[in-house]
N, C-alpha and C positions, 0 to 999 in steps of 0.2 A: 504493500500500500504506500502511495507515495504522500511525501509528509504537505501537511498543509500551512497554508497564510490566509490569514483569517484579517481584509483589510477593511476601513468602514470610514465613509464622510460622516459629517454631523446631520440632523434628517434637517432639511431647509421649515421654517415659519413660512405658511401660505398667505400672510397676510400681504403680499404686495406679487408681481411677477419675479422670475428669475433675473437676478442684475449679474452684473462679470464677477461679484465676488463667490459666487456660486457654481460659476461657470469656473472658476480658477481651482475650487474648492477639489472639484471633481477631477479635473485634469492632471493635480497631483495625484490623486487617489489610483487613477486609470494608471499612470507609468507607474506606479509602484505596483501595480496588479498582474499588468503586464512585463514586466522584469522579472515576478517571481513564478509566471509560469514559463517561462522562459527554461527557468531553472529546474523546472519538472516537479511544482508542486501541488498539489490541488489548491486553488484559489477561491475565496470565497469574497465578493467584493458586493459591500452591501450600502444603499445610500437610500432615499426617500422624502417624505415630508412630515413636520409636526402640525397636523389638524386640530388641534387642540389647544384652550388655553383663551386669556380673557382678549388680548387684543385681537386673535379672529372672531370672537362673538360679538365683535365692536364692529368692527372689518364686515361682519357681513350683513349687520341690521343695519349699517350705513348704507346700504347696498340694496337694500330691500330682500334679503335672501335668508333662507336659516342658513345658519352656522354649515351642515351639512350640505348644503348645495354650492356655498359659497367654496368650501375646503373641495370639496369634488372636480370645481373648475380650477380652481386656483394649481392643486396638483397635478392635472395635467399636465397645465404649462411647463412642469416642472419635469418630469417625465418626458414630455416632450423637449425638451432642450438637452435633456442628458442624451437622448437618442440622436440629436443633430450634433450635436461634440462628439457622435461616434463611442460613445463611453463606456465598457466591456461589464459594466457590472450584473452582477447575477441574482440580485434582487434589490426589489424596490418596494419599502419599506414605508404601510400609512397608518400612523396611530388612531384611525377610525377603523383601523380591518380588526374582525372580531378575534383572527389568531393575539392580535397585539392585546387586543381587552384582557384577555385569557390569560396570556403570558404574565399580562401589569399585576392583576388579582390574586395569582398562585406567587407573584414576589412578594407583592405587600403581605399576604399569608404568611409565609416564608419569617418576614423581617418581624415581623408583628411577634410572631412563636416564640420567635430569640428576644424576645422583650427590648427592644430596639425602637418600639413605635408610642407616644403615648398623647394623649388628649389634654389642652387646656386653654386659659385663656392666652389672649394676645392683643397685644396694640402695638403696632408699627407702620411702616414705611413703604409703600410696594411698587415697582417702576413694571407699570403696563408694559412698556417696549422691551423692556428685559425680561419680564416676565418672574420679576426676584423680588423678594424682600431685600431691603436695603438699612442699615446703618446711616448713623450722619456720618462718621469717617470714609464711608463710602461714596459720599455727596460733594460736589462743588458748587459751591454759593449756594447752599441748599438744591442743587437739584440734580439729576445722575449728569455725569460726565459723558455715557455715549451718545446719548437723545436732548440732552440737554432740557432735559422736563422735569416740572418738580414732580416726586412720588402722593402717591394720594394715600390720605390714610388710614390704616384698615385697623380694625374691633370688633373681632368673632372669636370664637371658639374654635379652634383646629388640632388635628391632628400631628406629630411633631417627630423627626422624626432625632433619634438621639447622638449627631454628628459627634456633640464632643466627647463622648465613650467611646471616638476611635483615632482620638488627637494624637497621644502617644505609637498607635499601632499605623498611622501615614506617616509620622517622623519616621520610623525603625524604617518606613516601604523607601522612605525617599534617602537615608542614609545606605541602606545596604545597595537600591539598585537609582546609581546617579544618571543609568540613563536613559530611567522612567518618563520624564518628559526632556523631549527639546525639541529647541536648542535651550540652552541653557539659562541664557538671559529669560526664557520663560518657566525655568524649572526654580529657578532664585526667587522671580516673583511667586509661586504657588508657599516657597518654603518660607517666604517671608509671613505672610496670610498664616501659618503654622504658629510662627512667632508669636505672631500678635496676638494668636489664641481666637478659638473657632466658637461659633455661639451654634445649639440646633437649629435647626430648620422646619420652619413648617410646611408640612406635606400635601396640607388639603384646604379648600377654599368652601362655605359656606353655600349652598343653593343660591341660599338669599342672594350670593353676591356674582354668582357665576352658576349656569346651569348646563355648562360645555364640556364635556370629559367625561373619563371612567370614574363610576362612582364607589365610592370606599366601599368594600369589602363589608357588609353588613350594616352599611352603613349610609344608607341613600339620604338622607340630609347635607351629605359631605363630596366631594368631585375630588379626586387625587389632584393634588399640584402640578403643574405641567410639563416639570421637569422629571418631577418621580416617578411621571408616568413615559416623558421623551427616552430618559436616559437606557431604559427596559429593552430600545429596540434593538436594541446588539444582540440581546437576547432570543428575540420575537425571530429576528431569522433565520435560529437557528433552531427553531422548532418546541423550543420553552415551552413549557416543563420538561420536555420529551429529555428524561436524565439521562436517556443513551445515545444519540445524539449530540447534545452536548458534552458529553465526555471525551469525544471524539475532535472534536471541532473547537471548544473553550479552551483557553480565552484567547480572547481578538489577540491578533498578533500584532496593530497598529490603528488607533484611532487617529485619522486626518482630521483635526480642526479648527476653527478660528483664532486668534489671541481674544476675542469680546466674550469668549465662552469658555475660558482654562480653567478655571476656579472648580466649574461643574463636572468638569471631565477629569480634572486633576485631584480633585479632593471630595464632594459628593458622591460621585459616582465609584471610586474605590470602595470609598465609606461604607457604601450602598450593598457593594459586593462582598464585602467581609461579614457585614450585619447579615448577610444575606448562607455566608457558608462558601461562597463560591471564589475562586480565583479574580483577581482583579488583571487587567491588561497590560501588554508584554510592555506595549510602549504605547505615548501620547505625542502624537506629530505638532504642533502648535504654528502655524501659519499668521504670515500681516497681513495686512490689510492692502488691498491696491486704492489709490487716490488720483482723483482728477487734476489736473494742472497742478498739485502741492495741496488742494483741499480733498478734507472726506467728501466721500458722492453721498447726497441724499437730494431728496427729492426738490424741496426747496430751493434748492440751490441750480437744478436743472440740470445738473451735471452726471445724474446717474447714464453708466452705459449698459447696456444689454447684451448677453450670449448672442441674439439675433443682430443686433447692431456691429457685432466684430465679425461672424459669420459670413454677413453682407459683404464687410471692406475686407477682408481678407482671406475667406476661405474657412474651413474647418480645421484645416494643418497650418496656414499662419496663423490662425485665431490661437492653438496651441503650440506654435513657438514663440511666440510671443509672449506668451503671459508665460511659461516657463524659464524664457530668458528673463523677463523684464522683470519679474516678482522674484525673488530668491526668499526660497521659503522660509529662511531663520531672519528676515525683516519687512518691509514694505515696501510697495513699488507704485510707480506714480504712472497712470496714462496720460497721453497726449494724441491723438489722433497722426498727429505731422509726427511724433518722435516714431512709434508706429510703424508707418509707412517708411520713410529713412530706413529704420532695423529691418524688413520687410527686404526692401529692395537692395541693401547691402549684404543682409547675410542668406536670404534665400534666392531670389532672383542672380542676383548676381555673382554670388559663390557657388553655393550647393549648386542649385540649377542651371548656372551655364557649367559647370565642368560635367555636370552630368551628360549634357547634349553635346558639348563638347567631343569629350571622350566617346560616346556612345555613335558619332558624327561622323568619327576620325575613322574607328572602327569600321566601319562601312565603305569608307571613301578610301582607306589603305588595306584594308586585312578581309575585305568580302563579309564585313559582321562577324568571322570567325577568331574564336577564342584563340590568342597566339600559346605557346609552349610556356608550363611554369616558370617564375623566376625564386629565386631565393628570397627571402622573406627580410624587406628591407627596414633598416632603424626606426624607432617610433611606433610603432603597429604593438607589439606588445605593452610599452608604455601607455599608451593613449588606453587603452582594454584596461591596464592595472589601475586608471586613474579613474576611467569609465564607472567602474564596478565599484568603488570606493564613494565614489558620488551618490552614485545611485541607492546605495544601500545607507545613508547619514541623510537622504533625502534634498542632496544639492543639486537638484536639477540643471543651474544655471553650470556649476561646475562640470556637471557629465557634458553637455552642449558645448560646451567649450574644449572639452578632450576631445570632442567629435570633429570640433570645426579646426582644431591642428591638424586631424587629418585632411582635412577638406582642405587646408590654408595649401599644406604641403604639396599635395595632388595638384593644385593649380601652379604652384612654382615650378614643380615637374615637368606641366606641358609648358609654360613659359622658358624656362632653362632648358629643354630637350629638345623641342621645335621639333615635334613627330613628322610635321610636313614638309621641315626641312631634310629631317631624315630620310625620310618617303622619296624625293625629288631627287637625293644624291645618292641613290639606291641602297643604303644602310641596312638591308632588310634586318639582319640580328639584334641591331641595337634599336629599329622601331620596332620589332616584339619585347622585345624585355620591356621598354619603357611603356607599351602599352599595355602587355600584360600586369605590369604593377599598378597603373591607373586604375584599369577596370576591378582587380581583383581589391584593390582600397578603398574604392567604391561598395564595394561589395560589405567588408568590415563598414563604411560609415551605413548603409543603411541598416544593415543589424543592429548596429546601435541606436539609429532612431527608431526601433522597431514600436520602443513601448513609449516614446514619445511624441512620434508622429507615422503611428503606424500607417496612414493612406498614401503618403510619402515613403515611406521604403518598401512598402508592396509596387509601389507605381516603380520605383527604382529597380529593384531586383526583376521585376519583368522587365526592364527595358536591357536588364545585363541576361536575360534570359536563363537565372539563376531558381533554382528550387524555392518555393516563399514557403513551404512549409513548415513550421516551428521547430527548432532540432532543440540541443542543451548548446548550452551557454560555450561549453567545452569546443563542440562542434563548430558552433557557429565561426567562434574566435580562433579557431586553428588558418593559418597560411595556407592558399593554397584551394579555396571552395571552389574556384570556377575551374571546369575542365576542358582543358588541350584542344580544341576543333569544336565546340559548342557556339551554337549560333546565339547571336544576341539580338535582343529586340529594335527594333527601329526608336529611332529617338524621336521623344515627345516632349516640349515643355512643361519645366517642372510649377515653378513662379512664376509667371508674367508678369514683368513689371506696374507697378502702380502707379500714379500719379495724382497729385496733391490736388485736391479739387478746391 
C-alpha cells in the first residue's frame, strides 16, 4: 500500500464571491498535491466552503434568500473556480452536507464525554466578519484590526469549550515539534498568544441570536459556533466517525492556510483534537496575504480582483505562475495588473516559451523533428533537481521557479552561445546533435518540474518534445537521458503569447 498525504485549504466563507486570495489559497495547495503524487503517494487533497455562521444569515436576508439558498449559490461559484484553476482536489467539502452535521455531533459527543465542554454565562465582544469572540487587547481603537468594525456585544448563555486545560499540553506540541507551523515568523506569533495565556472559548450561539448551523447535541436552543463546527471538516472527508478509515488516513499531513486564521488552526483546532483523543496535524502551512497597489483589497476600496478577472488576462497557467512567483508563501505579495503583464511576458512568453519553439523549431528545420543521439548529462541539471525538491517540500514555490528558470536561463544561453544554425550551415552535424540533444532533453527536466505547478504547461511541452506525459517517480523523471535516440517530436506551438498593456 502506498503511503499517503493527506493535504487541505481552509473551506472558503460564502458570504461574498471567490477573490484571488482564494484563488492563490488553492494553487498552493494543488502543487503541493501534485508533487507528492508524483512521489507515489496516495493523495488526498480536500478544500470546500463554510455555509454557516452569522455573517451569511446576514448575507443572505440582505439578499432576500434563506441562508440555504443563499450558501447553495454562493458555493458554486466557489466550486466553480476551483474547476477553472484546473485544481486536482479530491473532495469538496460543504458544512451544510448532512455527512458534515454527523461528523460535527459525534465530535462535540466525543469532546463533551472527556469533560472538555461546559455551559455558562457570558458577556463579550464578537467580530461578525471574523466570526470570533474578541478581547480589547485584540482590538484597535476599539474595533478589530482586519475589518476595521467595532464588535457588537453579546449576553447569553453558551456553551464553552475548555481551551485553557490544554495551554500546557500546545506549549510541550510546539516545543518538541518547531516545525508544526511555518514559516516561523508565524509559528513565534501563535507561541506568543501561549504566552500571554489563553482564555476558553465559546462554542455555541443562542437561537435567539442566530438560527444558522448545527445544533448542539441535545440541545436545540443552542447552534455550534462556526468554527467548532468549520474546523471538523478535515475530518468530515474522511469519513468521520468511520474509526477505520480514519486510522488509515489521520492526520492531515498539511493544513494550507491564511495568516487572518492561524490562531484557529494553530491553537483551537489542536486543542480540539486532543480534547477530542485524536492526533492533531503533521504540519500548519501559514500563507500572506496578496495586496492591491500596496493596499489590502476589499470591496470599498474597489480594488478587489477575481480568479475570473486573472483567468481573462492571462490564462489558467499565467494566472498560476504568477501568483506562485509573485506571493512567496512565508510573506505577502502585492498585485498590479502592468507589474503582471511585465512578469508575464518576461518570464513566460519570452523565456520558457520562445526556447521552447525555438528549440522545438530548430529540431524540425535541422534534425527532421528526430530525436538526435544521447549526450552526457551536462552541469547544473542535478543541482537545479536538489534545489527543486528542497523548495518544494519547505513550500517555497517562488524558490522551486527559480531553480526551474536556471535551467531555462541556461538553455537559452546555449542556443545563443552555440548558434545551432550556424552549426547546421557549416555542416557541424556532431556538434549540432549534442547541443540539441541537451536543449530538448532540458527541456524535458524543466517541464517535469512545472508539472505540479503549471501542469497544462508541461503536458502542452512534453507533447511538443513528443515525450511520454504519463506520471513516472520523481526518481525516473529526474534521471538524464528521458528522450530516446530517433523519436519524433511534436510540431511547435506557442506557448505565451505575448501580452500587451491595454
Amino acid at each position: 500500500m502506498s503511503e499517503k498525504f493527506y493535504v487541505t485549504t481552509s473551506i472558503a466563507y460564502v458570504n461574498a464571491p471567490p477573490h484571488i486570495g482564494f484563488a492563490l489559497e488553492l494553487i498552493y495547495a494543488d502543487a503541493v498535491a501534485r508533487y507528492h503524487r508524483f512521489a507515489g503517494k496516495q493523495v488526498i487533497f480536500t478544500t470546500g466552503t463554510d455555509d454557516h455562521g452569522q455573517k451569511i444569515a446576514r448575507k443572505a436576508e440582505a439578499a432576500g434568500q434563506t441562508p440555504q439558498q443563499f450558501a447553495d449559490e454562493m458555493s458554486a461559484t466557489f466550486r466553480e473556480s476551483a474547476r477553472r484553476l484546473g485544481i486536482s482536489n479530491t473532495d469538496f467539502i460543504r458544512t451544510t452536507e448532512p455527512r458534515h452535521a454527523k461528523a460535527v455531533e459525534k465530535f462535540w459527543r466525543r469532546v463533551q464525554a472527556a469533560g472538555h465542554i461546559e455551559k455558562k454565562a457570558y458577556v463579550g465582544l464578537y467580530c461578525v466578519g471574523c466570526e470570533e469572540f474578541k478581547t480589547e487587547k485584540d482590538l484597535v481603537d476599539g474595533k478589530c484590526p482586519i475589518h476595521d468594525t467595532l464588535p457588537e456585544r453579546v449576553e447569553e448563555e453558551n456553551y464553552f469549550f475548555k481551551l485553557t486545560s490544554f495551554a500546557d499540553k500546545l506549549k510541550d506540541l510546539y516545543a518538541a515539534r518547531t516545525d508544526f507551523v511555518v514559516p516561523n515568523s508565524r509559528s513565534n506569533e501563535v507561541e506568543q498568544l501561549l504566552k500571554d495565556g489563553l482564555e476558553d472559548v465559546s462554542i455555541s450561539r443562542s437561537r435567539k441570536q442566530l438560527n444558522w448551523g448545527i445544533a448542539v447535541p441535545d440541545d436545540d436552543t443552542q447552534v455550534i459556533y462556526v468554527w467548532f463546527d468549520a474546523l471538523v471538516n478535515y475530518l468530515t472527508a474522511l469519513g468521520f466517525p468511520d474509526e477505520k478509515n480514519l486510522a488509515k488516513l489521520w492526520p492531515a499531513d498539511l493544513h494550507i492556510i491564511g495568516k487572518d486564521i492561524n490562531r484557529f488552526h494553530t491553537i483551537l483546532w489542536p486543542a480540539m483534537l486532543m480534547a477530542a483523543g485524536l492526533e492533531v496535524p503533521r504540519q500548519v502551512g501559514v500563507h500572506g496575504w496578496i495586496h492591491s497597489e500596496g493596499k489590502k483589497m476589499s470591496k470599498s476600496l474597489g480594488n478587489v480582483v477575481t480568479p475570473d478577472e486573472l483567468i481573462r488576462d492571462f490564462g489558467v497557467e499565467g494566472t498560476r505562475y504568477l501568483l506562485l512567483h509573485e506571493v512567496p508563501f512565508r510573506g505577502d505579495g502585492d498585485y498590479t495588473k502592468e507589474k503582471f503583464i511585465e512578469r508575464y511576458n518576461s518570464n513566460l512568453a519570452n523565456n520558457l516559451g520562445n526556447l521552447v519553439n525555438r528549440v522545438c523549431s530548430m529540431t524540425w528545420k535541422y534534425l527532421e523533428g528526430s530525436v538526435p543521439a544521447k549526450t552526457a548529462e551536462p552541469e547544473g541539471i542535478g543541482a537545479a533537481w536538489h534545489e527543486y525538491h528542497q523548495a518544494m517540500r519547505t513550500l517555497e514555490f517562488d524558490t522551486a521557479l527559480a531553480a526551474i528558470w536556471k535551467l531555462v536561463d541556461g538553455a537559452n544561453q546555449l542556443v545563443d552561445h552555440s548558434k545551432p544554425w550556424v552549426l547546421a550551415k557549416e555542416g557541424k552535424t556532431p556538434e549540432l546533435a549534442q547541443t540539441m540533444y541537451q536543449l530538448l532533453e532540458t527541456i524535458r527536466h524543466v517541464a517535469w518540474m512545472l508539472a505540479p505547478l503549471l501542469p497544462g504547461s508541461a503536458k502542452n511541452i512534453l507533447e511538443q518534445l513528443g515525450s511520454d506525459a504519463a506520471e513516472g517517480s520523481w526518481e525516473k523523471l529526474a534521471a538524464w537521458g528521458g528522450l530516446e535516440e530517433g523519436s519524433k517530436i511534436g510540431q511547435a506551438v506557442p506557448l505565451f503569447p505575448r501580452l500587451e498593456i491595454k
